[in-house]
N, CA, C and O atoms as CSV, one atom per row, in Angstrom:
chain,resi,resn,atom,element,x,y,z
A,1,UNK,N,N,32.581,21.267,-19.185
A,1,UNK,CA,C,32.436,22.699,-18.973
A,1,UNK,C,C,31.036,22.967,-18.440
A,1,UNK,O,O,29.967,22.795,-19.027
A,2,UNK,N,N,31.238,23.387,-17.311
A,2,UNK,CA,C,29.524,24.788,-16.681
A,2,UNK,C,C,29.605,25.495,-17.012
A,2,UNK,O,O,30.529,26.291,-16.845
A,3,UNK,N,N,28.170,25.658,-18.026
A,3,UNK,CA,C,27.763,26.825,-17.833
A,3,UNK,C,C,26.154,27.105,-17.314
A,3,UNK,O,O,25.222,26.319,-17.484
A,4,UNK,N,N,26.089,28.303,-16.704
A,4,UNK,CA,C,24.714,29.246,-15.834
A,4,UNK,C,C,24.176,29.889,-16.531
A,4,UNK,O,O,24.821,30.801,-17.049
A,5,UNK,N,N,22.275,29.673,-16.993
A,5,UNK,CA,C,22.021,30.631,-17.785
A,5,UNK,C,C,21.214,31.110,-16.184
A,5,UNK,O,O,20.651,30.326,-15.421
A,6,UNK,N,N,21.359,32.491,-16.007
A,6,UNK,CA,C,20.414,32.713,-15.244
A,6,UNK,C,C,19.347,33.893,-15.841
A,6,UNK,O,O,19.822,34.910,-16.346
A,7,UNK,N,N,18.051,33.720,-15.764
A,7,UNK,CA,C,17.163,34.635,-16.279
A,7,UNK,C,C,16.577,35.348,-14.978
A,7,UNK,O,O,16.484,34.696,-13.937
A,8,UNK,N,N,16.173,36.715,-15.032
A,8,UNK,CA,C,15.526,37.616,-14.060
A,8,UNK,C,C,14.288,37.676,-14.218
A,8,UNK,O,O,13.843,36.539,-14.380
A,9,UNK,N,N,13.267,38.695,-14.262
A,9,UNK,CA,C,11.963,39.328,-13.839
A,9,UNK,C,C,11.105,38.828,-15.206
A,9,UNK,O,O,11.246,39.014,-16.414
A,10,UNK,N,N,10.646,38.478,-14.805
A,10,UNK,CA,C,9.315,38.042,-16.284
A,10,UNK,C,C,9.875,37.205,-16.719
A,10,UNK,O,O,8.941,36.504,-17.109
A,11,UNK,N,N,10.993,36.551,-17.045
A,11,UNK,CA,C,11.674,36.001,-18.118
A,11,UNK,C,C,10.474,34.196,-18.051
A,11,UNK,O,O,10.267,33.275,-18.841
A,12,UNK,N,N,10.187,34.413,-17.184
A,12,UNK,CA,C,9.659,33.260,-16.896
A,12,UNK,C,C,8.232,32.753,-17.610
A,12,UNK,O,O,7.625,31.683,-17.598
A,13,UNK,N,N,7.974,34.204,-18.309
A,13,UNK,CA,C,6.141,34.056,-19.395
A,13,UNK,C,C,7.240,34.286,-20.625
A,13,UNK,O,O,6.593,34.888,-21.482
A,14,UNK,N,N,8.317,34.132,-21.019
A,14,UNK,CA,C,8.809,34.128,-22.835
A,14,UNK,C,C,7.469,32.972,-23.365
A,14,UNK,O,O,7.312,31.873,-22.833
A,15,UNK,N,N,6.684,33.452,-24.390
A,15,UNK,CA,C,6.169,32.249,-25.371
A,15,UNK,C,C,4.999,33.364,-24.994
A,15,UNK,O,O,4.333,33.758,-25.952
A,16,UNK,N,N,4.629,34.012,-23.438
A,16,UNK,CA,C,3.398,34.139,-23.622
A,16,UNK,C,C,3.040,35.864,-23.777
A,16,UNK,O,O,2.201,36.543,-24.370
A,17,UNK,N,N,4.016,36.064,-23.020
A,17,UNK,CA,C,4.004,38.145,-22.926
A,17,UNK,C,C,4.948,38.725,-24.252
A,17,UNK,O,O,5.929,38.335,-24.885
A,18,UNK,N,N,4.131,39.758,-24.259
A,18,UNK,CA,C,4.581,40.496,-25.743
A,18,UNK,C,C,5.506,39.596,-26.530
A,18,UNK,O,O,6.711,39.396,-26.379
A,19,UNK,N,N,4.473,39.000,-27.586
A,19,UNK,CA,C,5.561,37.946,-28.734
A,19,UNK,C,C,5.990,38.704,-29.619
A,19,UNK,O,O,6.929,38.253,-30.275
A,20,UNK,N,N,5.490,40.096,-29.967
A,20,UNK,CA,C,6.247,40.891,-31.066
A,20,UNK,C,C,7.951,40.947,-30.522
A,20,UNK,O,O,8.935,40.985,-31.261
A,21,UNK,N,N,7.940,40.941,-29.294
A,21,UNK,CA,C,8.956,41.690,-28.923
A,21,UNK,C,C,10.172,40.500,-28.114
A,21,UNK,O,O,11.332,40.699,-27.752
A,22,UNK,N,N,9.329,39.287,-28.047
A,22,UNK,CA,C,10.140,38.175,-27.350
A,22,UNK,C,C,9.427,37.347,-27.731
A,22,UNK,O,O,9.066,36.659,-26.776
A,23,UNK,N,N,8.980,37.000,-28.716
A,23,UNK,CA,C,8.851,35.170,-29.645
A,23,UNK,C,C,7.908,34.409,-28.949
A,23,UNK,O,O,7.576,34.380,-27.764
A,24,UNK,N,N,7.624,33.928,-29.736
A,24,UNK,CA,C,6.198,32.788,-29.021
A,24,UNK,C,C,6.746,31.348,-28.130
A,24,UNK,O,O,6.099,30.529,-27.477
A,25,UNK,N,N,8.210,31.452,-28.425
A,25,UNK,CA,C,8.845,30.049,-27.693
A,25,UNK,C,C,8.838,30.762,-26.160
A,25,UNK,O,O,8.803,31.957,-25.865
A,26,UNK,N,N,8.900,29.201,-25.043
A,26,UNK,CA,C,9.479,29.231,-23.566
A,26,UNK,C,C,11.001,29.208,-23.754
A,26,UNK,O,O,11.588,29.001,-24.816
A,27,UNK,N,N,11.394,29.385,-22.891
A,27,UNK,CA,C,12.645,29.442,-22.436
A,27,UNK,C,C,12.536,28.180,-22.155
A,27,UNK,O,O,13.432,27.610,-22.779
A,28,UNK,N,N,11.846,27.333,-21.476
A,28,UNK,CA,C,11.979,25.543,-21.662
A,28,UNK,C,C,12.364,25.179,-22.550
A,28,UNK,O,O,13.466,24.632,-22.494
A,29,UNK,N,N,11.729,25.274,-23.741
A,29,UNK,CA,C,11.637,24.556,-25.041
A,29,UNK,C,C,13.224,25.124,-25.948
A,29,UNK,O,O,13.814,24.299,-26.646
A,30,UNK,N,N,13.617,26.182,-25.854
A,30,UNK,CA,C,14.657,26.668,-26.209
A,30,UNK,C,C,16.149,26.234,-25.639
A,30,UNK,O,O,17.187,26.346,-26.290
A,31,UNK,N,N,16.009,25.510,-23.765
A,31,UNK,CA,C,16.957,25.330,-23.540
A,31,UNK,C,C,16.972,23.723,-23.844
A,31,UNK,O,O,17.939,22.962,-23.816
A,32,UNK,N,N,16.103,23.545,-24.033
A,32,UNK,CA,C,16.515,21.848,-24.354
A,32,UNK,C,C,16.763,21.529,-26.136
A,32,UNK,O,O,16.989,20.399,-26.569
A,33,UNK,N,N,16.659,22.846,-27.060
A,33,UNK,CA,C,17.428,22.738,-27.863
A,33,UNK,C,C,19.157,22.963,-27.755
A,33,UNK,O,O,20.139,22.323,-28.130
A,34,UNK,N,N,18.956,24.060,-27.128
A,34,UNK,CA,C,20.711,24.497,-26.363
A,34,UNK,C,C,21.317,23.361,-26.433
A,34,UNK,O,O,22.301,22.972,-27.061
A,35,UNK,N,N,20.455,22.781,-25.556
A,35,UNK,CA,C,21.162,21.831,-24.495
A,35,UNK,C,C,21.815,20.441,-25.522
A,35,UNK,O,O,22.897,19.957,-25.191
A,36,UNK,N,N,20.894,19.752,-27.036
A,36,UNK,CA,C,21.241,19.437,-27.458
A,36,UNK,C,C,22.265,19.751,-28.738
A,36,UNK,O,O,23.089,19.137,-29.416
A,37,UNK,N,N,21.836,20.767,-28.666
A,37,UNK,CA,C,23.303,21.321,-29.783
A,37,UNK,C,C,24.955,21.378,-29.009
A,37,UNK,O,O,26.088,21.172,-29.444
A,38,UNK,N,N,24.405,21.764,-27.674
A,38,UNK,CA,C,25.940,21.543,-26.901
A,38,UNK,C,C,25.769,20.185,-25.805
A,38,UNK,O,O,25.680,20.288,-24.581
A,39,UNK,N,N,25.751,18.925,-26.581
A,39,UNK,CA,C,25.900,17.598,-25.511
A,39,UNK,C,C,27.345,17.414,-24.203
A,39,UNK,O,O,27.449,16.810,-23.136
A,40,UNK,N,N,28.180,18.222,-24.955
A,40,UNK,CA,C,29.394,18.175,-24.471
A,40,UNK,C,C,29.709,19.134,-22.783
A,40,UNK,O,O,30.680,19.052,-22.031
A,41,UNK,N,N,28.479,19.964,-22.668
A,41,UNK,CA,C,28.719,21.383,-21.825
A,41,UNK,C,C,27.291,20.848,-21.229
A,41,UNK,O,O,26.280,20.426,-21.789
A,42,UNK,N,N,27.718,21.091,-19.533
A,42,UNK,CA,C,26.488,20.936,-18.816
A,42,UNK,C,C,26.100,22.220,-18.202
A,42,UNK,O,O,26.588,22.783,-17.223
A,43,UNK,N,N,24.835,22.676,-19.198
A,43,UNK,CA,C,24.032,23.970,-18.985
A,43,UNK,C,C,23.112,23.800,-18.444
A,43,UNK,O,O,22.347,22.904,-18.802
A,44,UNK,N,N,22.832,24.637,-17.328
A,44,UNK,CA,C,21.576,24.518,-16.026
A,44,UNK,C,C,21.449,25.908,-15.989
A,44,UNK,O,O,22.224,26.841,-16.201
A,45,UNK,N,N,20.462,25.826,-15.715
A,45,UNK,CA,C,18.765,26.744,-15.941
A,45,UNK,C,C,18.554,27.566,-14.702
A,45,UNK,O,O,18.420,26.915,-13.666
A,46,UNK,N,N,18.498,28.898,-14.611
A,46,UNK,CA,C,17.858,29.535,-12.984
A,46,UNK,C,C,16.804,30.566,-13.505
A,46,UNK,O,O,17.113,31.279,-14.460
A,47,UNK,N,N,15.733,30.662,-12.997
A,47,UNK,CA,C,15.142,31.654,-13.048
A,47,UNK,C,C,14.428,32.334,-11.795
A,47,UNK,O,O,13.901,31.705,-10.878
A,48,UNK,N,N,14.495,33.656,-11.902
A,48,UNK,CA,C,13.734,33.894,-10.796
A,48,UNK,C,C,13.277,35.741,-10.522
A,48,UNK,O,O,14.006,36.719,-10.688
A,49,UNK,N,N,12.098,35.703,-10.146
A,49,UNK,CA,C,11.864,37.426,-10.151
A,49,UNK,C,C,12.088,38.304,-9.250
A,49,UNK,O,O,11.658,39.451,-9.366
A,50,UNK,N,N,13.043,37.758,-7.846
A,50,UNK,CA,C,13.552,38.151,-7.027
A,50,UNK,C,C,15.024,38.951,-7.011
A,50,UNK,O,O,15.611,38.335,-7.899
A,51,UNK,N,N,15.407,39.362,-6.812
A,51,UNK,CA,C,16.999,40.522,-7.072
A,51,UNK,C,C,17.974,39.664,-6.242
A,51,UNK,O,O,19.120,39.336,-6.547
A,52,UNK,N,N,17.191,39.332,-4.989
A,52,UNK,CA,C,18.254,38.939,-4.120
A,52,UNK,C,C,18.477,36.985,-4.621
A,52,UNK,O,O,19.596,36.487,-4.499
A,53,UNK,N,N,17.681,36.411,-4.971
A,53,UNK,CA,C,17.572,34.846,-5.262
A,53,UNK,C,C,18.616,34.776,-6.435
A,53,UNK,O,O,19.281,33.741,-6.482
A,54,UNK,N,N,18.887,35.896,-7.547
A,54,UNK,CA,C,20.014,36.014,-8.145
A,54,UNK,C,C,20.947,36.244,-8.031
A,54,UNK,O,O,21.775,35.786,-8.819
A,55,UNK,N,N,21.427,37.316,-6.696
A,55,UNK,CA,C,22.648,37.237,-6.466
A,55,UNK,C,C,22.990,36.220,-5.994
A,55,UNK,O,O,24.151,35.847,-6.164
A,56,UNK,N,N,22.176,35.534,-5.329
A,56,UNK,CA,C,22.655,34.157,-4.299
A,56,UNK,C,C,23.099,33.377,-5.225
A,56,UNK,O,O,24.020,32.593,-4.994
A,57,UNK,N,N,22.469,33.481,-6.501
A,57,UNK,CA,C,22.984,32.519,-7.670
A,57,UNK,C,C,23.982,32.816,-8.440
A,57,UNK,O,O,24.262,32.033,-9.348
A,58,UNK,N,N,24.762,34.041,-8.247
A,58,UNK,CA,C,25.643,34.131,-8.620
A,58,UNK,C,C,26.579,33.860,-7.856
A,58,UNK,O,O,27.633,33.426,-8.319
A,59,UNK,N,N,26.410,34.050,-6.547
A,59,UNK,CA,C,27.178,33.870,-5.466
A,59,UNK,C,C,27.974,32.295,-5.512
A,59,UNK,O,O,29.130,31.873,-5.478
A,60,UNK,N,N,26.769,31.813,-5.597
A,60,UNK,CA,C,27.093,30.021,-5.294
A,60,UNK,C,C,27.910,29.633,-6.860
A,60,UNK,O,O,29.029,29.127,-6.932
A,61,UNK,N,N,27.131,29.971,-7.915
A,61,UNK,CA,C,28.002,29.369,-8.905
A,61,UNK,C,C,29.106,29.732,-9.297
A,61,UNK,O,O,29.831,28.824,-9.703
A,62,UNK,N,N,29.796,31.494,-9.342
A,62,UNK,CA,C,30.681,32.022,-9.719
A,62,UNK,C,C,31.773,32.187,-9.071
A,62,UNK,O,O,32.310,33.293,-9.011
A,63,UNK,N,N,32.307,31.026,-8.440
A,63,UNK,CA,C,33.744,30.598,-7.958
A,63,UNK,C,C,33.970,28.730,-8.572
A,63,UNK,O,O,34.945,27.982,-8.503
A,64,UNK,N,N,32.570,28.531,-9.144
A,64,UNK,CA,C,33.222,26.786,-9.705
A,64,UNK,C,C,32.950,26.693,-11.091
A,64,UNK,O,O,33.707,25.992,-11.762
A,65,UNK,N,N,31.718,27.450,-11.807
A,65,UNK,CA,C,31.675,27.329,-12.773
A,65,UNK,C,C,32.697,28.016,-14.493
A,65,UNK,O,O,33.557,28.892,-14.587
A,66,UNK,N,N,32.237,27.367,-15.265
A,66,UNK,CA,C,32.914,28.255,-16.704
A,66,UNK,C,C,32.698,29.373,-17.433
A,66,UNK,O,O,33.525,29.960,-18.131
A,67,UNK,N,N,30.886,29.816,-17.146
A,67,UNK,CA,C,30.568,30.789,-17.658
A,67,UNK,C,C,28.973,30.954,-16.894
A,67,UNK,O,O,28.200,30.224,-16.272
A,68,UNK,N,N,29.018,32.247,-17.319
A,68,UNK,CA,C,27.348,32.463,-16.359
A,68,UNK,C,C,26.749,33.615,-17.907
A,68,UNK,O,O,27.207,34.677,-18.329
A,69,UNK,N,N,25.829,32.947,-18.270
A,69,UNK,CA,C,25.015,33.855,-19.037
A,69,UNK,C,C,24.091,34.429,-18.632
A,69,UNK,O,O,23.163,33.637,-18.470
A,70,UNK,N,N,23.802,35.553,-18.338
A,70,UNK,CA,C,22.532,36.483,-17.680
A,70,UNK,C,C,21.710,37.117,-18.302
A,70,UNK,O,O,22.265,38.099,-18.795
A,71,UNK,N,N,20.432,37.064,-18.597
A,71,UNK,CA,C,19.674,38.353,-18.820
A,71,UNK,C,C,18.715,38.210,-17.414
A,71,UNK,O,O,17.848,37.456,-16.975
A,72,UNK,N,N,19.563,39.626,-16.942
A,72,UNK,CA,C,18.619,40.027,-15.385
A,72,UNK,C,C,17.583,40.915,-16.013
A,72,UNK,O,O,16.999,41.670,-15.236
A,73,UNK,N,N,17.370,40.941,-16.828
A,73,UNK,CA,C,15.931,42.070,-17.247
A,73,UNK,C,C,15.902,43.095,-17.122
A,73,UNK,O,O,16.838,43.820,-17.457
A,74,UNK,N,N,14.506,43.639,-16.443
A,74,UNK,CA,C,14.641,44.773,-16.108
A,74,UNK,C,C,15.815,45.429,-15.036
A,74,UNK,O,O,15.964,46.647,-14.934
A,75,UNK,N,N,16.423,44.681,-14.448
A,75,UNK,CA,C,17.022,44.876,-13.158
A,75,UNK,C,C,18.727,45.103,-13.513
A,75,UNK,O,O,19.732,45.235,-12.814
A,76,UNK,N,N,18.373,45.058,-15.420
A,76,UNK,CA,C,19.933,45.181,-16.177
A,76,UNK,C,C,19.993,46.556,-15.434
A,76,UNK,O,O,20.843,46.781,-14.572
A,77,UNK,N,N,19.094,47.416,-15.795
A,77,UNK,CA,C,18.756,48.883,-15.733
A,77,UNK,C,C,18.513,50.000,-14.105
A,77,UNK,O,O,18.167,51.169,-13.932
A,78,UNK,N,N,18.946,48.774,-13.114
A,78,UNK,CA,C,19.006,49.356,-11.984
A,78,UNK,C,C,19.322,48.833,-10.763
A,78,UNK,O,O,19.211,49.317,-9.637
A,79,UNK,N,N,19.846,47.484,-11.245
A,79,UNK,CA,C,20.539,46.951,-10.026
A,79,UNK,C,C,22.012,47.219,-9.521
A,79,UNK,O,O,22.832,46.366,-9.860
A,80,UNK,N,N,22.344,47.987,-8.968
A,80,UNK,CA,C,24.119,48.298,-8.453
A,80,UNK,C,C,24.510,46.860,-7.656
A,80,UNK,O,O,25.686,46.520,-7.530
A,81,UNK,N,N,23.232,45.944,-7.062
A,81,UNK,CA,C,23.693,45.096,-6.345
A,81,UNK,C,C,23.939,43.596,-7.144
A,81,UNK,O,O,24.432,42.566,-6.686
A,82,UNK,N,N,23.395,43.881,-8.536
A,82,UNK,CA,C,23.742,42.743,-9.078
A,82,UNK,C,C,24.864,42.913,-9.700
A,82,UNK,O,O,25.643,41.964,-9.801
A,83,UNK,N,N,25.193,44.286,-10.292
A,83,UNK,CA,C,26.660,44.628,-10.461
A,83,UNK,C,C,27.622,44.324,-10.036
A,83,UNK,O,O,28.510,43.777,-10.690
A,84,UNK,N,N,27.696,44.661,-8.598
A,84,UNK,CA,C,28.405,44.531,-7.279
A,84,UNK,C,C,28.860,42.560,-7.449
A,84,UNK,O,O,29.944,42.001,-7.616
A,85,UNK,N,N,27.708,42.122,-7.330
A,85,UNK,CA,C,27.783,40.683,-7.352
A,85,UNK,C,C,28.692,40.225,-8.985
A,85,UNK,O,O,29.701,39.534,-8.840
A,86,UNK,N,N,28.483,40.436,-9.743
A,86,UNK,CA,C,29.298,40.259,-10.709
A,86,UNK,C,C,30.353,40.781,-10.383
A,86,UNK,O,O,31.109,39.836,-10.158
A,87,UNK,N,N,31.084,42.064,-10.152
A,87,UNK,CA,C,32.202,42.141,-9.808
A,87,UNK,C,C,32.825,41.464,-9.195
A,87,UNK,O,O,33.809,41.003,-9.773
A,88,UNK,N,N,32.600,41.060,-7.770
A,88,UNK,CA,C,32.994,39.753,-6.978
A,88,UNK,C,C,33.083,38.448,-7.256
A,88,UNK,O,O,33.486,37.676,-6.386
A,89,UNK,N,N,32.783,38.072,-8.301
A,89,UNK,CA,C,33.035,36.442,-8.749
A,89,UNK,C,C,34.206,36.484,-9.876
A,89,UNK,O,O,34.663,37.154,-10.803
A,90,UNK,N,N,34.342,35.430,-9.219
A,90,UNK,CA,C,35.678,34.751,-10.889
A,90,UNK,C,C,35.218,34.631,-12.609
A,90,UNK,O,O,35.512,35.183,-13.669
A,91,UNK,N,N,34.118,33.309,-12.011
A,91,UNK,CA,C,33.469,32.999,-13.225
A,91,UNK,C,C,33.329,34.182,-14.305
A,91,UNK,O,O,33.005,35.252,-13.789
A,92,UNK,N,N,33.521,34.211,-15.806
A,92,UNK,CA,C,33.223,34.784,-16.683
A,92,UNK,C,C,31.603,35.327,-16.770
A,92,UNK,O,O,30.899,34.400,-17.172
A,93,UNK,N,N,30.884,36.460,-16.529
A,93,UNK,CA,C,29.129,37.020,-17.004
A,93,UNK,C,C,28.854,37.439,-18.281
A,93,UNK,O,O,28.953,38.663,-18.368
A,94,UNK,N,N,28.563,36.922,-19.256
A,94,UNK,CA,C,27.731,37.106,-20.310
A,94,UNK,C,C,26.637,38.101,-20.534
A,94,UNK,O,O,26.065,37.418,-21.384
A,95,UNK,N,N,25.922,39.125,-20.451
A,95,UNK,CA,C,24.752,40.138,-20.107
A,95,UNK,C,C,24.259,39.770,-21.900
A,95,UNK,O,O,24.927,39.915,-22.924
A,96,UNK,N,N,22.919,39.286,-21.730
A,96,UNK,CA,C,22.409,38.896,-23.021
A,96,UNK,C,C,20.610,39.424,-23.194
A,96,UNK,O,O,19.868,38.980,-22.317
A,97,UNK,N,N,20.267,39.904,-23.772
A,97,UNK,CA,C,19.146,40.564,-23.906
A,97,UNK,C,C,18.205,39.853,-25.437
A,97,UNK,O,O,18.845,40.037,-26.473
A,98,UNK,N,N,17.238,39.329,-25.581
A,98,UNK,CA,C,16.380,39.129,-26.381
A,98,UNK,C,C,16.220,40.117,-27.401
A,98,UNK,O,O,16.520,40.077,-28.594
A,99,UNK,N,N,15.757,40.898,-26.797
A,99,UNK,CA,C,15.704,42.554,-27.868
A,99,UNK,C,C,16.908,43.428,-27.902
A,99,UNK,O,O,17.884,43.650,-27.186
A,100,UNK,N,N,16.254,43.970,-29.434
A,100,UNK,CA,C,17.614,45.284,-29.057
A,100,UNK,C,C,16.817,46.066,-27.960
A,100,UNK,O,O,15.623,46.362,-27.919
A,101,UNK,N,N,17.861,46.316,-27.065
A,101,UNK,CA,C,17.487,47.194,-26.349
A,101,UNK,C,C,17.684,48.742,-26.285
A,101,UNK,O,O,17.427,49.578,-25.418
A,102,UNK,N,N,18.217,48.805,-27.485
A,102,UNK,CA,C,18.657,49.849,-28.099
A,102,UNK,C,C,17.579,50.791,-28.679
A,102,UNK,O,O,17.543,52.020,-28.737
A,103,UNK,N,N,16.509,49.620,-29.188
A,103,UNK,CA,C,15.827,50.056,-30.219
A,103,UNK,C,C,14.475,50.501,-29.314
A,103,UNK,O,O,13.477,50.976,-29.854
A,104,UNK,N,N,14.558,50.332,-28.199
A,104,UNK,CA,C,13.627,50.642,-26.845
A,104,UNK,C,C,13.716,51.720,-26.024
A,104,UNK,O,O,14.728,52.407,-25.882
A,105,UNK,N,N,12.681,51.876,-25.488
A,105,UNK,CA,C,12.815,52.839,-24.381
A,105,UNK,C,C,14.027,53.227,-23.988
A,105,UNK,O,O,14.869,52.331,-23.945
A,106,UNK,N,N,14.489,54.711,-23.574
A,106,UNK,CA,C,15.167,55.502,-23.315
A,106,UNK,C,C,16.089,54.979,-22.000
A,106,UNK,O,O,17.286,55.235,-21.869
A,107,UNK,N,N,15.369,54.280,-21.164
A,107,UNK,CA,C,15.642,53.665,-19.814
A,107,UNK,C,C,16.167,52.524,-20.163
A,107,UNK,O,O,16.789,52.043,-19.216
A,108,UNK,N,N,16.190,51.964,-20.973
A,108,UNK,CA,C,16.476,50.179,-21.516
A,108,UNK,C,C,18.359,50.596,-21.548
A,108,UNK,O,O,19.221,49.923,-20.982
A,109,UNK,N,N,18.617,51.946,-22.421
A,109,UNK,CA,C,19.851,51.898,-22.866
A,109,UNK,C,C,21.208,51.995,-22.240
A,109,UNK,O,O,22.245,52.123,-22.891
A,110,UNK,N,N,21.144,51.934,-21.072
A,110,UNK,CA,C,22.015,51.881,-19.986
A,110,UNK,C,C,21.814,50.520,-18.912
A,110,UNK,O,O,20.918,50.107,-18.174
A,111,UNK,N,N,23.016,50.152,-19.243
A,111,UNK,CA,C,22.974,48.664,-18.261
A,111,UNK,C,C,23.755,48.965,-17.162
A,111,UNK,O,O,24.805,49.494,-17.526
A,112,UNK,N,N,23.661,48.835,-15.901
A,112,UNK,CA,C,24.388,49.016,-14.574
A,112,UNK,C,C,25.349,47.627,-15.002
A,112,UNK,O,O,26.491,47.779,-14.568
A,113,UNK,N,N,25.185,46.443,-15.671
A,113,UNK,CA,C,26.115,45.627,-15.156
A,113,UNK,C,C,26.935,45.265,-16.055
A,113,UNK,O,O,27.799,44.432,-15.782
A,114,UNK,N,N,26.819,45.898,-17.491
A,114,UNK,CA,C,27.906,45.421,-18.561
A,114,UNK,C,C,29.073,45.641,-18.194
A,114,UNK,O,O,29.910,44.799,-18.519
A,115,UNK,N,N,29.552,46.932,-17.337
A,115,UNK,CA,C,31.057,47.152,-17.302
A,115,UNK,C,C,31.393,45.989,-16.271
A,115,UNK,O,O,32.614,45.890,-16.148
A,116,UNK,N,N,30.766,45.179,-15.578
A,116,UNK,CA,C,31.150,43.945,-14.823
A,116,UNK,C,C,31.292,42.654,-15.577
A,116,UNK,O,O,31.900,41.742,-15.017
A,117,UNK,N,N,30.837,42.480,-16.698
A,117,UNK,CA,C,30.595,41.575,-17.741
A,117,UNK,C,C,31.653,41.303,-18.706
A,117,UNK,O,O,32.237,42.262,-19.210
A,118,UNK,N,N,31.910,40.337,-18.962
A,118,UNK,CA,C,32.577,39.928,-20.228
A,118,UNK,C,C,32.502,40.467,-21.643
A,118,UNK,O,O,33.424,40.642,-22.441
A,119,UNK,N,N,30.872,40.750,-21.815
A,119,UNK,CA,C,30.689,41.283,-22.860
A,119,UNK,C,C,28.999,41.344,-22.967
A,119,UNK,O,O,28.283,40.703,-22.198
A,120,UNK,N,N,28.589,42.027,-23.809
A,120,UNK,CA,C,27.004,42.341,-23.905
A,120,UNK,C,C,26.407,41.824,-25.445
A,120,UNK,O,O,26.615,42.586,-26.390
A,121,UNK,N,N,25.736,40.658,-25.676
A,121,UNK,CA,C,24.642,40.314,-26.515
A,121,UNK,C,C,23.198,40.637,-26.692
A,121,UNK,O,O,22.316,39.927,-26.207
A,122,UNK,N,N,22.969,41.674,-27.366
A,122,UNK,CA,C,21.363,42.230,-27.822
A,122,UNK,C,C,21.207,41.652,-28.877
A,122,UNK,O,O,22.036,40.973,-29.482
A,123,UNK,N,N,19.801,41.962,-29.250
A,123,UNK,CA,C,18.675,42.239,-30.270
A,123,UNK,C,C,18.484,40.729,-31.096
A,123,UNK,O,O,17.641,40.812,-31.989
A,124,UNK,N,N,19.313,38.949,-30.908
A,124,UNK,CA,C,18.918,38.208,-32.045
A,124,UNK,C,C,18.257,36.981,-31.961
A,124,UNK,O,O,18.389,35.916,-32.566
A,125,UNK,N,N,16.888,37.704,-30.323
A,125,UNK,CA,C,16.246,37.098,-30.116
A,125,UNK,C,C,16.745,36.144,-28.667
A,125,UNK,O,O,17.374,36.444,-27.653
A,126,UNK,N,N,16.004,34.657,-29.247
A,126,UNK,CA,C,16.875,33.382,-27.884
A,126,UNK,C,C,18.132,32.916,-28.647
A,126,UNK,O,O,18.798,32.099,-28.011
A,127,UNK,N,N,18.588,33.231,-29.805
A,127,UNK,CA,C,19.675,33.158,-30.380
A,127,UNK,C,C,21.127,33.908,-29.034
A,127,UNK,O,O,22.246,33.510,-28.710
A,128,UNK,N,N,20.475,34.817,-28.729
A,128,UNK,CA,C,21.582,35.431,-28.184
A,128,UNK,C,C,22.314,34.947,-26.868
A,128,UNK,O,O,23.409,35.222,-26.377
A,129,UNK,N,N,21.274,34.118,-26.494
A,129,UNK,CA,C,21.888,33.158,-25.478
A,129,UNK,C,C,22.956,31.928,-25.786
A,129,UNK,O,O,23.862,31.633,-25.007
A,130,UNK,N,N,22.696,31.233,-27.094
A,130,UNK,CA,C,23.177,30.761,-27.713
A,130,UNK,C,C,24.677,31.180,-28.528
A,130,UNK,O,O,25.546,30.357,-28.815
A,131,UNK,N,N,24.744,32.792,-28.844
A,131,UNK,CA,C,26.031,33.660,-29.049
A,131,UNK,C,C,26.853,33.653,-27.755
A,131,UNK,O,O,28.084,33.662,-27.745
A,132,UNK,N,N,26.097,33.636,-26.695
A,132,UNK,CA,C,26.875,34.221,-25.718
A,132,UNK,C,C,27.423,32.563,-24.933
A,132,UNK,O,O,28.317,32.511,-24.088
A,133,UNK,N,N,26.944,31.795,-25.255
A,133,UNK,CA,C,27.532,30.258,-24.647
A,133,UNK,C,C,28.543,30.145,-25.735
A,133,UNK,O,O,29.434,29.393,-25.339
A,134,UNK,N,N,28.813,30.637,-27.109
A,134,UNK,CA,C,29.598,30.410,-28.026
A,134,UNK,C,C,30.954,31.487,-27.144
A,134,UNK,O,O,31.784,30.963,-26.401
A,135,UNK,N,N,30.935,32.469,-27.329
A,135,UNK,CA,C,31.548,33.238,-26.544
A,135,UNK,C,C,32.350,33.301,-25.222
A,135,UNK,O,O,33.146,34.141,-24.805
A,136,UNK,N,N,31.841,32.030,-24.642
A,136,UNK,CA,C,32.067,31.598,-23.399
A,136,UNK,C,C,33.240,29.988,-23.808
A,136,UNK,O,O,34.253,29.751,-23.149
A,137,UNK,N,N,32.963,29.476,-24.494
A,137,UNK,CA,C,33.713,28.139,-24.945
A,137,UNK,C,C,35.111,28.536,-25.809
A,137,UNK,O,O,36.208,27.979,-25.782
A,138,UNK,N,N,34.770,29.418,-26.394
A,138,UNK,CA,C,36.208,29.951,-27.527
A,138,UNK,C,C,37.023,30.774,-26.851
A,138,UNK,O,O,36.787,31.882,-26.370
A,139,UNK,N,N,38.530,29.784,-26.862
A,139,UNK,CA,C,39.636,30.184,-25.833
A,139,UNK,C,C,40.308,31.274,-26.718
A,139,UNK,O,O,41.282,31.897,-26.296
């Protein structure tokens, strides 16, 4: 089984920008725990702070792969074109958020791309990436 974690805008300083609010771990160090708790599932890594370098990545993976887990970031909150791009693929989208985003800014609480999504994981940290690959395997 594939699965895509793809991360968006900042995601790329986790360990170093606001740890109250996103943990002192990388997203390195977290996926190579993933990675050994699920030996069986080959999970690969995208990151990037570009809008368009993600759709391309959805583009390419979401006609072969099993699941695509996303937190596009800020760009949950205003991209129609990453929406758009989720609508158009097969593959199953995951929309997974570190924080509640609930518990945030006024602007956080509306996602342009959940209604394209499988389903939406907030607030239980890098755990939630980990919910949402569970989510993705259980038929």
């Amino acid at each position: 089984m594939n699965i895509q974690i793809i991360n968006g805008p900042n995601l790329n300083l986790l360990g170093v920008r606001e740890k109250s609010i996103y943990g002192d771990s990388s997203f390195e160090t977290y996926l190579t725990e993933l990675q050994g708790r699920y030996p069986n599932l080959n999970i690969t890594y995208y990151q990037s702070n570009v809008e368009g370098e993600i759709i391309n990545k959805l583009h390419e993976v979401g006609f072969s792969y099993d699941g695509i887990v996303l937190n596009a970031g800020a760009y949950t909150h205003t991209s129609v074109a990453i929406a758009d791009a989720i609508a158009g693929i097969k593959t199953p989208v995951v929309e997974v958020h570190i924080s509640n985003v609930y518990k945030r800014e006024e602007f956080r609480h509306h996602s342009m791309l959940a209604s394209n999504c499988k389903g939406v994981i907030a607030g239980f940290g890098l755990d939630s990436y980990r919910l949402a690959i569970e989510s993705l395997i259980v038929k």
